[in-house]
C-alpha atoms as one frame of an Amber mdcrd trajectory, in Angstrom:
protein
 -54.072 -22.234   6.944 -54.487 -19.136   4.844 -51.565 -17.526   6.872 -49.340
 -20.101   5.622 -50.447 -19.778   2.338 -49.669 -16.011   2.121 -46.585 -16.612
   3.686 -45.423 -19.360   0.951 -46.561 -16.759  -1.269 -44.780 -13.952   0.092
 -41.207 -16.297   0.378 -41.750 -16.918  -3.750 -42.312 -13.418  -4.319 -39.511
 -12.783  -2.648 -37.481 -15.324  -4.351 -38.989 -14.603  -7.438 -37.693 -10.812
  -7.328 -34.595 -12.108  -6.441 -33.989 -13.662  -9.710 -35.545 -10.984 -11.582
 -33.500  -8.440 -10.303 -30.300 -10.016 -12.036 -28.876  -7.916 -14.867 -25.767
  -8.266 -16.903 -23.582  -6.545 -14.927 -24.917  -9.293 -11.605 -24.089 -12.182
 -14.170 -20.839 -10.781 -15.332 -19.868 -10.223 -11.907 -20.824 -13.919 -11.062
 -18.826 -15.553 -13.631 -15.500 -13.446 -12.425 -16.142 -15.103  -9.080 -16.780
 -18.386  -9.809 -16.318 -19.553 -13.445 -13.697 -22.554 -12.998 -11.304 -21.911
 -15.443 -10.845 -18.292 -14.569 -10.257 -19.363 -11.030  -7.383 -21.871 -12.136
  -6.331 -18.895 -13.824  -5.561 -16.943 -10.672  -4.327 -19.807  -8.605  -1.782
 -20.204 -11.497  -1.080 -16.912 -10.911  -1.264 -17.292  -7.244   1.410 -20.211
  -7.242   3.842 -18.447  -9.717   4.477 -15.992  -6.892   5.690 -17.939  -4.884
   8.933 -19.053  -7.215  10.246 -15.181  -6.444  10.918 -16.473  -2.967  12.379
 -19.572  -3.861  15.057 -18.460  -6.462  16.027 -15.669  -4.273  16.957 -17.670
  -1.590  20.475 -18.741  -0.778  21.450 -22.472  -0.863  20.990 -24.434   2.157
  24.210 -24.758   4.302  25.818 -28.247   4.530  26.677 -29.973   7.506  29.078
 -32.912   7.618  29.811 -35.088  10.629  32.313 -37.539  10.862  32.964 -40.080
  13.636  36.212 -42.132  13.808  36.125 -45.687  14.443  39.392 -45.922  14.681
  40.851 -42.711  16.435  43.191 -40.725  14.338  45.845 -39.851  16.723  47.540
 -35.813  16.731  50.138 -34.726  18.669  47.699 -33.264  21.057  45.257 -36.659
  21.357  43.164 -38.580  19.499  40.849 -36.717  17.078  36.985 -38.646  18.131
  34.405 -36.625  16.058  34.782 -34.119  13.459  31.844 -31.122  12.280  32.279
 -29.168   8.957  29.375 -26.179   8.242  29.889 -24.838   4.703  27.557 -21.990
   3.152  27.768 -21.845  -0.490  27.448 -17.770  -1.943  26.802 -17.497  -5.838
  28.259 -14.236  -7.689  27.104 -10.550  -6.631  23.810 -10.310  -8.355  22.787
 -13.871  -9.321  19.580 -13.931  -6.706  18.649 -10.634  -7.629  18.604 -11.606
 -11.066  16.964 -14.981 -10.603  14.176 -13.059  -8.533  13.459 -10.975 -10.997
  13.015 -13.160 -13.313  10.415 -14.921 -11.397   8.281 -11.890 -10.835   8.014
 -10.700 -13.900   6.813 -14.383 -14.823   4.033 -14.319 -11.754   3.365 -10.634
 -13.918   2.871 -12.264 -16.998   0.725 -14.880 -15.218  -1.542 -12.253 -13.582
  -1.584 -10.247 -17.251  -2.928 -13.261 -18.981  -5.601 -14.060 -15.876  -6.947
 -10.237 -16.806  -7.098 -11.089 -19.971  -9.210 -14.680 -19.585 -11.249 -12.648
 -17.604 -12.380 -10.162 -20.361 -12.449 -13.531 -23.145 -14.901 -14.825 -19.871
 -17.160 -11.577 -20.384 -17.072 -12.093 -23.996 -18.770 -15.466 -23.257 -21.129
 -14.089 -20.913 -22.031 -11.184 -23.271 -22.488 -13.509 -26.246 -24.601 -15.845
 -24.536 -26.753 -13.469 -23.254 -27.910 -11.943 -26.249 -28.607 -15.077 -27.645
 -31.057 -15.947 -25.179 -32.624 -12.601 -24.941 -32.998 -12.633 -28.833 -34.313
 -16.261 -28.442 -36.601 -14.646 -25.923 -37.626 -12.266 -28.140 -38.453 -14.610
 -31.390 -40.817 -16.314 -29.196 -42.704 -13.624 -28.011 -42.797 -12.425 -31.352
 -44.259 -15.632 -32.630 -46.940 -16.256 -30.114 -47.722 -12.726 -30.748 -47.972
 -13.522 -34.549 -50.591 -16.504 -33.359 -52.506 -14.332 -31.792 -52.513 -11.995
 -35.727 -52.751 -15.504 -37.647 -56.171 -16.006 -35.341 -57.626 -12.405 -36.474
 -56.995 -13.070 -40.310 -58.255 -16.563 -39.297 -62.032 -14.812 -38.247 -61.343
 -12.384 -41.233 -61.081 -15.033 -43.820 -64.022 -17.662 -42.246 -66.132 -13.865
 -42.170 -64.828 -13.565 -46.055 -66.024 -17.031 -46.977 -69.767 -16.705 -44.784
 -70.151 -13.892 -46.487 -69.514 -15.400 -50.122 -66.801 -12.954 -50.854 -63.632
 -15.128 -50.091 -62.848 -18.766 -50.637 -62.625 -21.281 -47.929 -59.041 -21.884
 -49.189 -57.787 -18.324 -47.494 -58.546 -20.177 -43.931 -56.301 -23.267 -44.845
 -53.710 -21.204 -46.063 -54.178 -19.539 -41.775 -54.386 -22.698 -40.856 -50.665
 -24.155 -42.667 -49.524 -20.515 -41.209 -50.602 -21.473 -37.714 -49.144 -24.897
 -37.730 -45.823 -24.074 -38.773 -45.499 -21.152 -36.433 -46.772 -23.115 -33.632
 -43.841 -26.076 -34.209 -41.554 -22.820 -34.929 -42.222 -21.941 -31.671 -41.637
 -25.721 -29.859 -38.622 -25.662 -31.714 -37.312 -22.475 -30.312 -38.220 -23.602
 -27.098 -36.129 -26.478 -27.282 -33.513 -24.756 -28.414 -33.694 -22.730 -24.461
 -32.727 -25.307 -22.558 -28.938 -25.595 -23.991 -27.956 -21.968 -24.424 -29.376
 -21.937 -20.518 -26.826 -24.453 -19.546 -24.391 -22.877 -21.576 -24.767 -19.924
 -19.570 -25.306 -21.281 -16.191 -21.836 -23.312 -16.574 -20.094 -20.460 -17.524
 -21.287 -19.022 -14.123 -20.350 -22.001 -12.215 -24.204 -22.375 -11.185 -26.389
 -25.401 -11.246 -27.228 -26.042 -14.612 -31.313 -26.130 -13.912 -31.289 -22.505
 -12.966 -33.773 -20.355 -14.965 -31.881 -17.734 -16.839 -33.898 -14.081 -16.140
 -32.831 -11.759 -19.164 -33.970  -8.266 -17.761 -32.102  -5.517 -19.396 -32.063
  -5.005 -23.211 -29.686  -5.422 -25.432 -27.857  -1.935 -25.692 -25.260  -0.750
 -28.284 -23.135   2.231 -28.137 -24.842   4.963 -29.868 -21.699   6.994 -30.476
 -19.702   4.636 -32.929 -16.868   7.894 -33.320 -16.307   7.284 -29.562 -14.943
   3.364 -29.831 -12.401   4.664 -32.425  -8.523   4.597 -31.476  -7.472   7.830
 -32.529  -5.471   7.921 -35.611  -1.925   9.289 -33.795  -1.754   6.872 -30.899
  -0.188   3.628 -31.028  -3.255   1.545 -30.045  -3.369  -1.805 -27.675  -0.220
  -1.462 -26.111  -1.818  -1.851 -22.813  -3.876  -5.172 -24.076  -3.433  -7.569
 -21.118  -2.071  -9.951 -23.667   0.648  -7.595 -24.847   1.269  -6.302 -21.391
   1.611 -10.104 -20.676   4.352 -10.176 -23.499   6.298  -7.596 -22.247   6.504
  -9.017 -18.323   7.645 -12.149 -20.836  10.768 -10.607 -22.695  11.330  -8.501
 -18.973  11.777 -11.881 -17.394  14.052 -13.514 -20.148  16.485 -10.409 -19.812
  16.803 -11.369 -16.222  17.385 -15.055 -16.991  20.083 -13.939 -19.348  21.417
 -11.807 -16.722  21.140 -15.115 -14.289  22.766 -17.312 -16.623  25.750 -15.219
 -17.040  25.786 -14.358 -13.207  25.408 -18.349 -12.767  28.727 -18.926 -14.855
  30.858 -16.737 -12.230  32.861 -18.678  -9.236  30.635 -19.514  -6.278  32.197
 -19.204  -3.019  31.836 -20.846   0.061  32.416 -20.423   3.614  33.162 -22.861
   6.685  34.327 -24.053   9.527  35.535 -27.092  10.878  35.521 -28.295  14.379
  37.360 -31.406  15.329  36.670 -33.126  18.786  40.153 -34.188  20.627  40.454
 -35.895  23.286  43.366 -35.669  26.245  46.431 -37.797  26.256  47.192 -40.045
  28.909  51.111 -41.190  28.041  51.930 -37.144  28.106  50.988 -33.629  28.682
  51.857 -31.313  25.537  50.175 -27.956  26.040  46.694 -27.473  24.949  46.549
 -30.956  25.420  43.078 -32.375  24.509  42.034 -29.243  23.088  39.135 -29.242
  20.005  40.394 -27.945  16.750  38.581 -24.699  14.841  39.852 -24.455  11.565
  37.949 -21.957   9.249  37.195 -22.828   5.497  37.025 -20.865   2.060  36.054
 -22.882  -1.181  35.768 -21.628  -4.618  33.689 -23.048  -7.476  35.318 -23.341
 -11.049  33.135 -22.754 -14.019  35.712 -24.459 -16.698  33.015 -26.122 -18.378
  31.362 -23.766 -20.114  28.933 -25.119 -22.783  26.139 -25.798 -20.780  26.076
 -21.736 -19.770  26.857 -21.193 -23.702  23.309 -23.335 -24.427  21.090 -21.974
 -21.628  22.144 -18.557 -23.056  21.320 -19.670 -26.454  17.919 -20.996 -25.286
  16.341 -17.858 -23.556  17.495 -15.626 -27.004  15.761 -18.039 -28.812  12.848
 -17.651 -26.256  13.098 -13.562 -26.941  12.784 -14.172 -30.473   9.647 -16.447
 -30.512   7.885 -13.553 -27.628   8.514 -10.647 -30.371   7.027 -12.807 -32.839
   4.503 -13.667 -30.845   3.991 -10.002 -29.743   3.684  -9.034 -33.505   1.226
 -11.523 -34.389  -0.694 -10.395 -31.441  -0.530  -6.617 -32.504  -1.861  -8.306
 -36.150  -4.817  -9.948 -34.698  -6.109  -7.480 -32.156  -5.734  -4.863 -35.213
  -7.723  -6.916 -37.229 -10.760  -7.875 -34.694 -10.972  -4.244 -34.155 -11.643
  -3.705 -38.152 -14.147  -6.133 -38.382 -15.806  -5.895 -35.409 -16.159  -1.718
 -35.876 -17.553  -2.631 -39.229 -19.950  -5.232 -37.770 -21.361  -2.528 -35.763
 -21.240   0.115 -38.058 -23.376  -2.690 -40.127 -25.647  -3.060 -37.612 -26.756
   0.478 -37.059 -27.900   0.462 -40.802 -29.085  -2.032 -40.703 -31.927  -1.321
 -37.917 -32.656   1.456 -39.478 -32.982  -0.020 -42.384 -35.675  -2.437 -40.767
 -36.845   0.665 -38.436 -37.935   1.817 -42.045 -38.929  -1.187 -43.721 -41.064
  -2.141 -40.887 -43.063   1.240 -41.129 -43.784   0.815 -44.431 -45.292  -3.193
 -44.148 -47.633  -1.840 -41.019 -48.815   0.467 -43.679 -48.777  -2.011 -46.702
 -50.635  -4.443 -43.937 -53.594  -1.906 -42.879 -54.492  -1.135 -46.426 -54.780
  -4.895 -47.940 -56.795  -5.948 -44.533 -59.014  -3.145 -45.710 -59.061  -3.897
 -49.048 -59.743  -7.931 -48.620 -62.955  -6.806 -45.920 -64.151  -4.419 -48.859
 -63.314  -7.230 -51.603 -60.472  -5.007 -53.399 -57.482  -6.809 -52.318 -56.214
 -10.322 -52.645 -55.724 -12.180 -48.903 -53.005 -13.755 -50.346 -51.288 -10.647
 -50.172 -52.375 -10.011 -46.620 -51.000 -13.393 -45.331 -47.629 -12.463 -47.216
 -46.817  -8.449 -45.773 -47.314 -10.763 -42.448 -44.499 -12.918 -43.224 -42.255
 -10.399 -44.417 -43.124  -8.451 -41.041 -42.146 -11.685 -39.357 -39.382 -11.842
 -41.083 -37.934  -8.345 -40.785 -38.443  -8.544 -37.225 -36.492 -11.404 -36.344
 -33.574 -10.238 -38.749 -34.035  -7.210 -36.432 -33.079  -9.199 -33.614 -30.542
 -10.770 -35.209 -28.923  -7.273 -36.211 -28.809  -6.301 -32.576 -27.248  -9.508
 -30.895 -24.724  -9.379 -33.720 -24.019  -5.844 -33.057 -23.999  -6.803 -29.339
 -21.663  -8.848 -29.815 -19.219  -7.057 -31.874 -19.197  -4.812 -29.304 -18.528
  -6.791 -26.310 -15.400  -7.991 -28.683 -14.274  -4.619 -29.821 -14.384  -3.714
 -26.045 -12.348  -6.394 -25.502  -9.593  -5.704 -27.793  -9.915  -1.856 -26.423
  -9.409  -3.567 -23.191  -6.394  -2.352 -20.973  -4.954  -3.921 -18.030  -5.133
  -3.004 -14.559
């Protein structure tokens, strides 16, 4: 029985090292191979690859058969049956033209799945930090329990000994209640930002969540500048995207004009005779082969004139569209540099502050035990520590997560 035991405990271990030894980079790598959306993504992309095929294919040949009821007689029998095979050829170029077209779209299409990929990691990123600074909040406030519980003994010591009031352990006990339905609170709050992230993963939604790396910013802020000469995001995958775009209207313009050339086609037809029987001509009963040429006539030219019109059109809504895109990614890459450059004062700022309230803290819990100090002001330097602390947190998963978006405006296609 105990063997069995050991083993069950050895198969959770096990398991239970599995799932710790998830970091970011595991879940990140998770949700690019399985997140829903980014897989519909890449099929679209998949499935716009296969139109280059299609467009650059000639038309199918056309086959006509005929079969007299009534024979049609010639001078060298009556004609039975006849076969005509035609194969229609558009102008030098249009196939090309049309194929190009098409893969610079499935371009485009792969561009924008590289880019819903990074947007995905955003996600990821963002959710992430939140739970790891949700983590963190709780820790910190069962942590502060355990402090509230100290000044708790401090003050009911104060009072025994006819120094303090009893009112000092009320006031620990209001503290204690409000950080212990702080703390239910936050825990409630777990469960949805864990479902969040397990959906964006694809994974069942029950799935604990194991947050096991901090929260890490780039120390170097100088290094996540563009430099001040180059022409920055031109490689975006969105603006990459734009480009394969306005390359794939230029060959539908060069299509459309191609289109409105003559088409030719080429034939044959084979007529079936059969043999006289009231004379003998030569090549009596022989089959007729009679080769074809046919040319197409593009008289009607408006519809050519409007396509035209329509993909220019299209050309000037992309460069719009580029230019708006340049405008945005420049300014997410403002604010999000000063959102970190925020952030790293802003923990030292606490770094500092927080220094300063342990030593504010020591000296009124020695003054209240020696009956110099107020314990009103001890219960308060614990607040503000509180407080500090979880704006710390804050700090850093905002920073975090202007820097998982400023990498993702620095981000350059593959």
């Amino acid at each position: 029985m105990y063997r069995y035991i050991i083993l069950g405990l050895l198969v959770l271990g096990i398991a239970n090292q599995g799932v710790h030894s998830q970091s970011l980079d595991d879940y990140l790598k998770e949700a690019a191979e399985n997140n829903p959306e980014l897989k519909a993504d890449y099929a679209g992309f998949e499935a716009a690859l296969q139109k280059a095929p299609q467009v650059a294919s000639l038309p199918d040949p056309t086959l006509t058969v005929s079969a007299f009821g009534r024979m049609i007689e010639t001078r060298l029998g009556a004609q039975e049956a006849r076969f005509s095979l035609t194969q229609m050829f558009p102008w030098f170029g249009t196939l090309k033209a049309q194929e190009d077209a098409a893969t610079a779209a499935a371009q485009a299409r792969f561009h924008q799945y590289i880019n819903q990929r990074s947007l995905l990691f955003v996600d990821v990123k963002t959710r992430y930090a939140e739970l790891y600074v949700l983590e963190k909040t709780i820790a910190l406030k069962e942590e502060n329990l355990n402090i509230l519980d100290s000044y708790r003994e401090l003050a009911l010591s104060g009072f025994r000994s006819g120094n303090a009031p009893m009112v000092n352990v009320v006031k620990v006990d209001m503290e204690r209640e409000a950080a212990i339905t702080e703390i239910e609170l936050l825990k409630d709050r777990k469960k949805p930002l864990e479902v969040q992230f397990n959906l964006l993963l694809n994974r069942e939604k029950e799935l604990p969540v194991v947050i096991s790396d901090s929260l890490k910013l780039e120390q170097n802020l100088a290094s996540m500048k563009e430099p001040e000469n180059d022409i920055p995001f031109e490689e975006h995958p969105t603006l990459v995207a734009l480009d394969s775009e306005k390359t794939a209207l230029n060959s539908r313009i060069t299509a459309i004009e191609k289109d409105g050339l003559p088409k030719f086609g080429l034939g044959v037809d084979y007529s079936i005779i059969s043999k006289r029987t009231d004379a003998n001509p030569e090549m009596n009963g022989q089959d007729a082969i009679m080769p074809m040429v046919s040319v197409t006539l593009p008289i009607f030219r408006k519809k050519y004139k409007a396509a035209k019109k329509e993909v220019e059109f299209m050309q000037v809504e992309v460069e719009a569209r580029q230019t708006a895109q340049r405008n945005n990614l420049q300014s997410s890459y403002e604010m999000n540099l000063y959102e970190m450059n925020q952030t790293e004062k802003l923990l030292k700022l606490y770094e500092e502050q927080l220094e300063r309230i342990d030593q504010a803290t020591s000296l009124y819990v020695s003054g209240f035990a020696n009956n110099t100090a107020d314990f009103e002001e001890v219960l308060r330097m614990n607040q503000q520590k509180i407080l500090l602390q979880t704006q710390q947190f804050e700090a850093l998963k905002n920073g975090f997560i202007a820097q998982a978006q400023l990498e993702y405006v620095r981000s350059k296609t593959e």
